[in-house]
N, C-alpha and C positions, 0 to 999 in steps of 0.2 A: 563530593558534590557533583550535581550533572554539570555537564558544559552544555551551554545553551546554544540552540542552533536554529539554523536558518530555515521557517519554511518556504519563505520567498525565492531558496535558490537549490531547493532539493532536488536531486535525479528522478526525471519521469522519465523512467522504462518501462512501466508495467504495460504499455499497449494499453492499456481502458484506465478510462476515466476515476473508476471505483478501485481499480487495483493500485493505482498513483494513492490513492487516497489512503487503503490498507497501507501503502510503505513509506509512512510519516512516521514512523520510527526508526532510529537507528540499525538496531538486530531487534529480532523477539526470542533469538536463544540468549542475550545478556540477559545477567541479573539487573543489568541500567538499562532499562530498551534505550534508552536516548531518546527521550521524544522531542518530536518538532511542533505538537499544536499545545503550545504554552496554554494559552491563552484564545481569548476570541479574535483578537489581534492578528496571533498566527493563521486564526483560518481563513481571515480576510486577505492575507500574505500570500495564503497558499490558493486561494481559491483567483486571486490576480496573477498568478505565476502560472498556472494551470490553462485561463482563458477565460475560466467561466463567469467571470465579471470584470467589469470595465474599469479604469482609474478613475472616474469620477462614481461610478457605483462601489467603489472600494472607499473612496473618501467619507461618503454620504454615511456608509455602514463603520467607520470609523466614529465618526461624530453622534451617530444616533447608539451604538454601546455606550461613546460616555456617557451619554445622557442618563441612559437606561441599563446599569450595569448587573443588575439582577436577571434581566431578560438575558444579556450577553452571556452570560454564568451559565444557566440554563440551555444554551444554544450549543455554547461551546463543552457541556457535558452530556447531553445530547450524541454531539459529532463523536466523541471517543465513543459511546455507549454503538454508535451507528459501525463506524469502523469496527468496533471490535466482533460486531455480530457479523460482517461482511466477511469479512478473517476465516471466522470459523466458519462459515456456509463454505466457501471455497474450499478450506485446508479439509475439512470433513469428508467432503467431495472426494478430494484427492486421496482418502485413508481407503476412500472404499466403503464406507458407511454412508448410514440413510443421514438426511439433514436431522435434527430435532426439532420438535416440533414447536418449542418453547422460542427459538433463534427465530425460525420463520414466521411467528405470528407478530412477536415485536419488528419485524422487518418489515410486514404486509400491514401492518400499520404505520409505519412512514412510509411506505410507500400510499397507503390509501391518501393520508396528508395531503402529500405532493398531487397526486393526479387530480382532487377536491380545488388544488390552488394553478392547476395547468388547463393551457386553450391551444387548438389549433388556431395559427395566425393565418393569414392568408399575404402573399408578400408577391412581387413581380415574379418572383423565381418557381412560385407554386408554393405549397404548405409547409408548416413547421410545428414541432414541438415549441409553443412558449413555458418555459417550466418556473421561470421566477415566481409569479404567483403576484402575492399579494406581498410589496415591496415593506411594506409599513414594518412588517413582521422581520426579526435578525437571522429566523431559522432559512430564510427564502436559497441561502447560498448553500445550504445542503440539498435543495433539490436533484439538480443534475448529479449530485452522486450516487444518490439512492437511482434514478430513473437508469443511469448505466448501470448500474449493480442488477435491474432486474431485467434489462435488456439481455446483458450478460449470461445470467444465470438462464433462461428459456434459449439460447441459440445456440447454433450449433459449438460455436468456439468455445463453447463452457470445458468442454473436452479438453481443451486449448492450456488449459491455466496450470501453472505448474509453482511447486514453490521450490526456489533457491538452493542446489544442493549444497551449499554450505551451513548445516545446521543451526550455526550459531548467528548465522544472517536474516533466513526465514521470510526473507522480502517475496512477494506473488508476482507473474509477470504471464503475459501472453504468448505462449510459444506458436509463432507463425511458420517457423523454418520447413521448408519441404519436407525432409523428414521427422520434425519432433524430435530433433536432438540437442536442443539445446538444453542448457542444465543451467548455468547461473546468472544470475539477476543483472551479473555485469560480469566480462570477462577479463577489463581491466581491474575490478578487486577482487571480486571474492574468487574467481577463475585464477587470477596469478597467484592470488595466496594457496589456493590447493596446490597450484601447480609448484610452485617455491617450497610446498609442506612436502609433498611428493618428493622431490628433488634432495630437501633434507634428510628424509626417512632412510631414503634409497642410500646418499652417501652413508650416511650412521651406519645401515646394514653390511654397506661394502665394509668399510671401516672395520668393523665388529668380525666379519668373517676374516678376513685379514690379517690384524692381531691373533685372531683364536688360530689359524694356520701357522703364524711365525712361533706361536707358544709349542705348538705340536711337532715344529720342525726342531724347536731346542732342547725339547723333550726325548726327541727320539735320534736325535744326534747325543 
């Protein structure tokens, strides 16, 4: 059975908005991804944890799923359908292949969505993205991840993304480092595990060499 988990209290390292978003799973090399968007619930968790909506805009959209739990259903299959395309645009990227054209046209339709339900504001500070839209509607807290994901994907830092060398993690993350050496999603797990796997290998090896010498010496004594 999965163990259920928190998206209210997930690791945001990915650097962008849309790549936090791709790693609400636990690994994508498990046979269990682990996932963290249960529910519509969970994306309201996660989209308060994140920033992109407020405690009392997290309440409001609590209250209007119960009401409306078929819209909420449809939102929240939606969002996995959205991440998963976000996923592969990037990992694709990363193989070295062209996007498919099939991925980008469902994307460039939630993205049409979003910018149909987006205004520049005009505020003291000068202008902004308003991306919420039209509030009535449960899909409005997917906007900002599509609007990062396509931000993303046109600049420069597209270059930037890398995924997770620990296969069985496959989390995406923004490498900013002076030289583009970074390698994994976090250095506290999936970084100590290689380095502890490494560590094991290396002893076994000695070990193994070791024994086969003391065999060769009683041998030949």
């Amino acid at each position: 059975m999965s163990r259920k988990r928190d998206a209210g209290s997930i690791k945001l390292i990915g650097g962008a908005l849309c790549l936090d978003f791709v790693n609400t799973v636990h690994c994508y090399g498990c046979a269990d991804l682990g996932e963290y968007l249960n529910t519509y619930h969970d994306l309201v968790a996660w989209s308060r944890h994140v920033g992109t909506i407020t405690d009392n805009e997290a309440e409001t959209l609590f209250l209007t799923a119960a009401e409306r739990p078929a819209e909420a259903k449809t939102t929240h299959r939606r969002a996995i359908e959205l991440r998963e395309i976000i996923y592969r645009i990037f990992t694709i990227d990363l193989a070295g292949r062209s996007h498919t054209q099939e991925d980008l046209a469902v994307f460039n339709d939630y993205l049409s969505r979003t910018m149909m339900r987006s205004r520049i504001v005009k505020t003291e500070n000068g202008f902004y993205w308003d991306m919420t839209g039209a509030k009535t509607k449960l899909d409005w807290i997917l906007h900002p991840v599509v609007r990062s994901a396509a931000d993303l994907m046109v600049s420069q830092e597209c270059g930037r993304v890398k995924k997770c060398a620990d296969p069985i993690c496959g989390w995406l993350f923004l490498d900013i480092s002076r030289n583009r050496s970074r390698r994994w999603c976090d250095m506290r797990d999936c970084g100590n595990r290689a380095k502890a796997s490494r560590f094991y290998k290396k002893k076994k090896r000695s070990n193994t060499t070791s024994s086969s010498s003391k065999m060769q010496s009683t041998k030949s004594g």
